[in-house]
KOLLOMI-231317 format. One line per field, with one value per residue: residue in three letters; x, y, z of N, C-alpha, C in turn. Coordinates in pm, whole numbers, plus 32768, in hexadecimal, padded with zeros to 4 digits. Example, Ala and Ser with C-alpha at 12.3 -4.5 7.8 and 13.67 -1.06 7.14 Angstrom:
REM residues 2
residuo: ala	ser
n_c1: 8527	8505
n_c2: 7DC7	7F1F
n_c3: 830C	82C4
ca_c1: 84CE	8557
ca_c2: 7E3E	7F96
ca_c3: 830C	82CA
c_c1: 8528	850A
c_c2: 7EB6	8003
c_c3: 830C	8313
This chain:
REM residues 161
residuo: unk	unk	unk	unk	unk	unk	unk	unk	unk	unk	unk	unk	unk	unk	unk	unk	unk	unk	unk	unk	unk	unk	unk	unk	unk	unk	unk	unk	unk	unk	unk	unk	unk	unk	unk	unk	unk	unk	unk	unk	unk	unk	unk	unk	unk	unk	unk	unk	unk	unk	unk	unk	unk	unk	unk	unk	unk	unk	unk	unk	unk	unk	unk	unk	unk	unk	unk	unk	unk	unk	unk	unk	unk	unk	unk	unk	unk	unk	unk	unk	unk	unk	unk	unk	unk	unk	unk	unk	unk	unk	unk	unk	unk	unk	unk	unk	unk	unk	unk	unk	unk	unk	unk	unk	unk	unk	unk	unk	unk	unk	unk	unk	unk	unk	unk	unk	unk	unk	unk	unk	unk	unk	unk	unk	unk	unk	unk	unk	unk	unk	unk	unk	unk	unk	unk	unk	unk	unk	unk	unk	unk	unk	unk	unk	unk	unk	unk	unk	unk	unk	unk	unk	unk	unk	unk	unk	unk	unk	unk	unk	unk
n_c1: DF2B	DE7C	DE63	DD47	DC98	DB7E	DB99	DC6F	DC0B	DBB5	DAC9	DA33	DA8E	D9DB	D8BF	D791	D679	D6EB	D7B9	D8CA	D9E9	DAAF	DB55	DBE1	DC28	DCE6	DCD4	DDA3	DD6B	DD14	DC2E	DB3F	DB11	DA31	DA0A	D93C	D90A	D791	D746	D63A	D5AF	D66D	D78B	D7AE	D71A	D615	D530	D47E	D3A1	D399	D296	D214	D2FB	D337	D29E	D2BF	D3A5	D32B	D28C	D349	D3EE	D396	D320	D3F6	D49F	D403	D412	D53B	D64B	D6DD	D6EC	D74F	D705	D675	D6AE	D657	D6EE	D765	D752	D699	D650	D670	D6B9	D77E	D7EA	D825	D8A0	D8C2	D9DA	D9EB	D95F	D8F9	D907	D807	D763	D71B	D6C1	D5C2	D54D	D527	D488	D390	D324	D2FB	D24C	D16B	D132	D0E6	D011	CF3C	CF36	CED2	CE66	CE6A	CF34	D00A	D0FC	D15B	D0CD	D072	D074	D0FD	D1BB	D25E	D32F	D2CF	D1BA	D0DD	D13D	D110	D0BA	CFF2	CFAD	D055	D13E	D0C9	D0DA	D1D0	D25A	D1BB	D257	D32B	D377	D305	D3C2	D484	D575	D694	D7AD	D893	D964	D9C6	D979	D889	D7BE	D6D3	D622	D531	D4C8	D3FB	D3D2
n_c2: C097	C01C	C0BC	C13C	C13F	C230	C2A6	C367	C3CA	C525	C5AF	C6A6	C6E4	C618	C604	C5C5	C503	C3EF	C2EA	C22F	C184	C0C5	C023	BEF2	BDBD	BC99	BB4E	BA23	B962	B9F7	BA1D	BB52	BC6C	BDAD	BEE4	BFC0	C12B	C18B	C2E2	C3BC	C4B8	C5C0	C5CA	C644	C707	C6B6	C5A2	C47B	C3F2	C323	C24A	C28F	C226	C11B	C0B2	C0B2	C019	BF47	BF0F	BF24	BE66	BD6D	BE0B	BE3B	BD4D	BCCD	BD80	BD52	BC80	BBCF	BC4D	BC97	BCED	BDF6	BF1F	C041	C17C	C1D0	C2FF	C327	C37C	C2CF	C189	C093	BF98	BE60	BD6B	BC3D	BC26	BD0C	BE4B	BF59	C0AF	C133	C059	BFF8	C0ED	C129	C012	C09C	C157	C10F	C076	C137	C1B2	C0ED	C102	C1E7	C234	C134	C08E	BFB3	BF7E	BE79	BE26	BE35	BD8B	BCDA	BD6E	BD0D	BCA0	BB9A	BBB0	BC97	BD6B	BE44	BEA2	BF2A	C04B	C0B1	C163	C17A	C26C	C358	C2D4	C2B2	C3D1	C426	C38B	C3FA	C50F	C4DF	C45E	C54D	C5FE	C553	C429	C426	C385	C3D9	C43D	C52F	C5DF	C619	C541	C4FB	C3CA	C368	C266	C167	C013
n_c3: 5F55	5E43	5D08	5C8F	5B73	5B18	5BF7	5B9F	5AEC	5A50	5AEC	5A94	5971	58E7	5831	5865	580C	57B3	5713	5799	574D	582F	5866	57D0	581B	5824	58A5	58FE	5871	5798	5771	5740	5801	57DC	585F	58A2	58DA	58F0	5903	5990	59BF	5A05	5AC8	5C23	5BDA	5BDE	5C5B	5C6E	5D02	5E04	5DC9	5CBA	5C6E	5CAE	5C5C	5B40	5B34	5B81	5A84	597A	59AB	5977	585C	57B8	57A5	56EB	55FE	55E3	55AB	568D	57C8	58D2	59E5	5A67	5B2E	5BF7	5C20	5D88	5D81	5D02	5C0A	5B4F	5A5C	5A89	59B1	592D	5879	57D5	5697	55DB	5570	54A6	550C	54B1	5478	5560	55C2	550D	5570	566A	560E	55AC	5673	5742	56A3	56B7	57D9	5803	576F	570D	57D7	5905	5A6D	5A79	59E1	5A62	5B02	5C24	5D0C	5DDF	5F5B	5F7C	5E92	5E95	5F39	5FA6	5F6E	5F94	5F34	5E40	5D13	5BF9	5B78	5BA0	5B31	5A46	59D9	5A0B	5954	583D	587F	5864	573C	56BF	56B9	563D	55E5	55F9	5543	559D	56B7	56D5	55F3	551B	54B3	542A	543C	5343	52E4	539F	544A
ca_c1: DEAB	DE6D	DE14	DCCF	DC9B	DB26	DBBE	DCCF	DBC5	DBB5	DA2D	DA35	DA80	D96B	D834	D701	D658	D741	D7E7	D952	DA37	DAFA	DBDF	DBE7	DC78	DCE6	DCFD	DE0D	DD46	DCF9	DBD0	DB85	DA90	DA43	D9EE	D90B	D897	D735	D73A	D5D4	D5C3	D6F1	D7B6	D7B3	D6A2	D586	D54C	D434	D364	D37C	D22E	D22A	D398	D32E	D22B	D30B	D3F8	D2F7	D271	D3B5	D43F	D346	D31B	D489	D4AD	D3A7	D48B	D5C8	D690	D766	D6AE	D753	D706	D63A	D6BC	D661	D75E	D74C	D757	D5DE	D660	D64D	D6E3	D7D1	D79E	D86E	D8A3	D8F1	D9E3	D9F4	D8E7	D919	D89F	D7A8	D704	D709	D669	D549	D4FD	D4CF	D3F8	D31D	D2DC	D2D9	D1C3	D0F7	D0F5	D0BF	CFA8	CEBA	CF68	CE64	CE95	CE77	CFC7	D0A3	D114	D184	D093	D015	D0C8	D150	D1EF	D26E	D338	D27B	D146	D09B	D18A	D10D	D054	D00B	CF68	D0E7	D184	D08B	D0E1	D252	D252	D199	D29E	D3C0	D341	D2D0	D460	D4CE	D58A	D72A	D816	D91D	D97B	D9ED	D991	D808	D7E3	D649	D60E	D4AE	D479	D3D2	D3EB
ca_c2: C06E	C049	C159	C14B	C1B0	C22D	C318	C37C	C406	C59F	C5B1	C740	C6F7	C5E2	C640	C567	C49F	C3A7	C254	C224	C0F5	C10A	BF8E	BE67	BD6A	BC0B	BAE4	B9C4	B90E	BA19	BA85	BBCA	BCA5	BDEE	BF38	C035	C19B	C1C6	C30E	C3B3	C4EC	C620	C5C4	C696	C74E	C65C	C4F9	C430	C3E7	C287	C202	C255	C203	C09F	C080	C0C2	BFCF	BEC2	BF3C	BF29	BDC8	BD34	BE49	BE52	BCCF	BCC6	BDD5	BD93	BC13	BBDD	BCB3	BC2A	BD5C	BEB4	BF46	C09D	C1BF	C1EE	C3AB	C318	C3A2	C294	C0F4	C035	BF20	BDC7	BCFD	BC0A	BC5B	BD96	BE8C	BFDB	C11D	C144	C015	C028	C173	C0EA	BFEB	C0D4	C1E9	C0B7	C059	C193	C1E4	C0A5	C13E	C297	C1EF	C0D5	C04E	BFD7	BF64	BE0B	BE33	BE5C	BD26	BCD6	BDD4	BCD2	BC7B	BB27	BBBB	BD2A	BDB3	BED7	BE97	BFC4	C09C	C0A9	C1C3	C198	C2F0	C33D	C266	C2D2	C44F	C44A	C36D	C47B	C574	C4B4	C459	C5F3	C62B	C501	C3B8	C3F8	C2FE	C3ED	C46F	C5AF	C5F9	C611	C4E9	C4B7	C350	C376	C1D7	C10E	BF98
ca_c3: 5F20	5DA8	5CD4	5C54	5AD4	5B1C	5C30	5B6F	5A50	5A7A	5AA1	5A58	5920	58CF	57FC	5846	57F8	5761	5738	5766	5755	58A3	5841	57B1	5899	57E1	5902	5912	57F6	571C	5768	5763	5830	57E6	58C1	5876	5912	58CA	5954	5988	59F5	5A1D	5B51	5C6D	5BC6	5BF5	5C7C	5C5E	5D82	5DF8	5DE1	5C50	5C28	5CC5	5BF1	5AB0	5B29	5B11	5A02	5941	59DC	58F4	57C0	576C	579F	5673	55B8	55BA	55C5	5707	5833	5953	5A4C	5A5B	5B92	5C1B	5C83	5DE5	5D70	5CDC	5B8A	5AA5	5A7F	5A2A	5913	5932	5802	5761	560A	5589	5522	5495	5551	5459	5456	55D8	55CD	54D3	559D	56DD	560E	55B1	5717	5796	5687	56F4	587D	5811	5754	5725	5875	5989	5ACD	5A6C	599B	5ACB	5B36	5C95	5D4B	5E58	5FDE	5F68	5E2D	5E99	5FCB	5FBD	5F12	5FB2	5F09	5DC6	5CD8	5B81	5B5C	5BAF	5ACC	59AB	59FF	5A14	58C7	580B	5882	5806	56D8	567D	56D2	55CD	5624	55D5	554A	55CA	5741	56BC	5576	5548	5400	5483	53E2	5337	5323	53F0	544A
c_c1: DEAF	DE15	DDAB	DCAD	DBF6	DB4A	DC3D	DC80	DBCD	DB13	DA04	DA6A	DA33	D900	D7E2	D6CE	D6BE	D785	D881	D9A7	DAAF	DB6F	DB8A	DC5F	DC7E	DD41	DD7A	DDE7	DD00	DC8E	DBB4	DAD3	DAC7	D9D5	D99E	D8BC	D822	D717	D6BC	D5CB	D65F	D726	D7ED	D771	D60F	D5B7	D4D2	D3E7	D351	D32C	D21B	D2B0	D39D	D2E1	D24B	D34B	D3AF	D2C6	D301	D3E8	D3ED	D352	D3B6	D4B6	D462	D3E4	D4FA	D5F1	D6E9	D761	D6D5	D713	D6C9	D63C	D698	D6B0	D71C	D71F	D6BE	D5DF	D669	D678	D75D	D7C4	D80D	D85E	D8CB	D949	D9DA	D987	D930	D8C5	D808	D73F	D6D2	D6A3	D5DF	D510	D497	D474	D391	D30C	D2C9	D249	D169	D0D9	D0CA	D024	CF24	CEE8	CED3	CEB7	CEBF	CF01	D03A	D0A0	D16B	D16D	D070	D08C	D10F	D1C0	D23D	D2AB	D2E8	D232	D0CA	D0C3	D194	D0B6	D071	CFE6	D008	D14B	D14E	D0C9	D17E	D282	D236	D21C	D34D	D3D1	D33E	D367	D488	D544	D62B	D7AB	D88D	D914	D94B	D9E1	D8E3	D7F4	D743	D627	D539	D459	D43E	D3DB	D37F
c_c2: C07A	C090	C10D	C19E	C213	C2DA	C385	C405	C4B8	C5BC	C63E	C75E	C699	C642	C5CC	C559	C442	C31F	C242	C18D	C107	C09C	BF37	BE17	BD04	BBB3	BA9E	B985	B93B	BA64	BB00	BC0C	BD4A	BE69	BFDC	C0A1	C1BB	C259	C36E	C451	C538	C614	C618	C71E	C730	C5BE	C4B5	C3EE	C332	C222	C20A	C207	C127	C043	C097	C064	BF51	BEB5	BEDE	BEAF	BD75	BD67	BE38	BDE0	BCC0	BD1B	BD9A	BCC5	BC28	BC12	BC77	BC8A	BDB6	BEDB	C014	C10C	C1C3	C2A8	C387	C353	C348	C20F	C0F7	BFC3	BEDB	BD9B	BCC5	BC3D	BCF4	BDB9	BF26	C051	C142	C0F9	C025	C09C	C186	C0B5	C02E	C139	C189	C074	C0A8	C1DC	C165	C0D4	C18F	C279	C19A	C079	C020	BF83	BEA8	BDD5	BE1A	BDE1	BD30	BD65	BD7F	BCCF	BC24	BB57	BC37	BD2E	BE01	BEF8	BF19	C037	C09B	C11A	C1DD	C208	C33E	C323	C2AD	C37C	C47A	C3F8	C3C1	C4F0	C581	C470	C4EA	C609	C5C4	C4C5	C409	C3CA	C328	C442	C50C	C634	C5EF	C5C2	C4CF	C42B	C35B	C2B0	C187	C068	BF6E
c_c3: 5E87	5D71	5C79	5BD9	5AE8	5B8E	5C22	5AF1	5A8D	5A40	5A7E	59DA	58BF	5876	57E1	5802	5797	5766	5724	5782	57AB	587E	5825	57D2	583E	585A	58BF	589C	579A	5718	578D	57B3	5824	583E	58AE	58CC	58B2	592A	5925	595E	5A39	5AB1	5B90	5C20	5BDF	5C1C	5C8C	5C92	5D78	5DD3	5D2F	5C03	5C40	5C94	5B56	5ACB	5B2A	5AAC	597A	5946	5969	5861	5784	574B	5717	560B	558E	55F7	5645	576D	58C4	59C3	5A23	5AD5	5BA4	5C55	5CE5	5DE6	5D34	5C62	5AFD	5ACB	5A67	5A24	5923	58C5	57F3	56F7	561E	5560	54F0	54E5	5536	5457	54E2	55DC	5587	54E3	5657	569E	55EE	5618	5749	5734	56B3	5762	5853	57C6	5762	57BA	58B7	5A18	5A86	5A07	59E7	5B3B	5BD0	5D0C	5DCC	5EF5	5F91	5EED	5E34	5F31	6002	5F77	5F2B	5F5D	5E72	5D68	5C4B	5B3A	5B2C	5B55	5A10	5998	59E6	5984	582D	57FC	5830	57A7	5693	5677	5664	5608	55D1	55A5	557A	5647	572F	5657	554D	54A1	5465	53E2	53D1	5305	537F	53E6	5499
């Protein structure tokens, strides 16, 4: 089976909240996509209860698209600890990490329901499964802790995007 860089990482020596650049992949014609842990929350210390973590990830599918050029993806770990970010090109950790503390201060914020796109049946697997109370709450928390640009190394980026 192929090794997996993501399960390869040694998460006991992680320090949350943070944004790391896992690869940059360049296809057959050049283009390049790159791979980013937004990770949330200290893994295998905390995890993120589905119902706000599902309501950050739509959250986010939009705010970061408005951030940052090139957003192909905002996927959720399955551990409920944080994403990973698809791109387009190249970004730096930094800017990455500027544009999630400025979306994660709009939820933790002036957010309302009416913000969070794809809440209905037709638009949502699991449209039940949603809580922006949640979302606003666990935003707050990782925000007060300070956003990252490095895994290991605590660099908290004080810009926003």
């Amino acid at each position: 089976m192929a090794k997996v860089e993501s399960f390869e990482l040694d998460h006991t020596k992680v320090k949350a909240p943070y944004v790391r650049l896992i690869t940059v992949e360049t296809g057959a014609k050049g283009d390049e996509i790159s791979n980013f842990d937004l990770r949330l929350v200290q893994p295998n210390e905390n995890a993120i209860p589905t119902a706000g973590l599902h309501t950050i990830e739509h959250m986010l599918a939009g705010l970061l698209r408005d951030r940052l050029t090139g957003v192909i993806d905002c996927s959720p770990f399955g551990c409920r600890t944080g994403f990973h970010l698809i791109t387009w090109g190249q970004h730096t950790t930094e800017e990455v990490a500027a544009a999630l503390k400025g979306s994660l201060e709009f939820i933790a914020g002036p957010a309302t329901w009416d913000d969070v796109q794809g809440t209905e049946i037709q638009s949502c697997g699991n449209y039940r499964d949603h809580s922006l109370f949640s979302a606003k709450e666990w935003c707050k928390k990782i925000l007060d802790e300070g956003i990252s640009s490095d895994p290991f190394v605590r660099k908290v980026v004080t810009k926003s995007l």
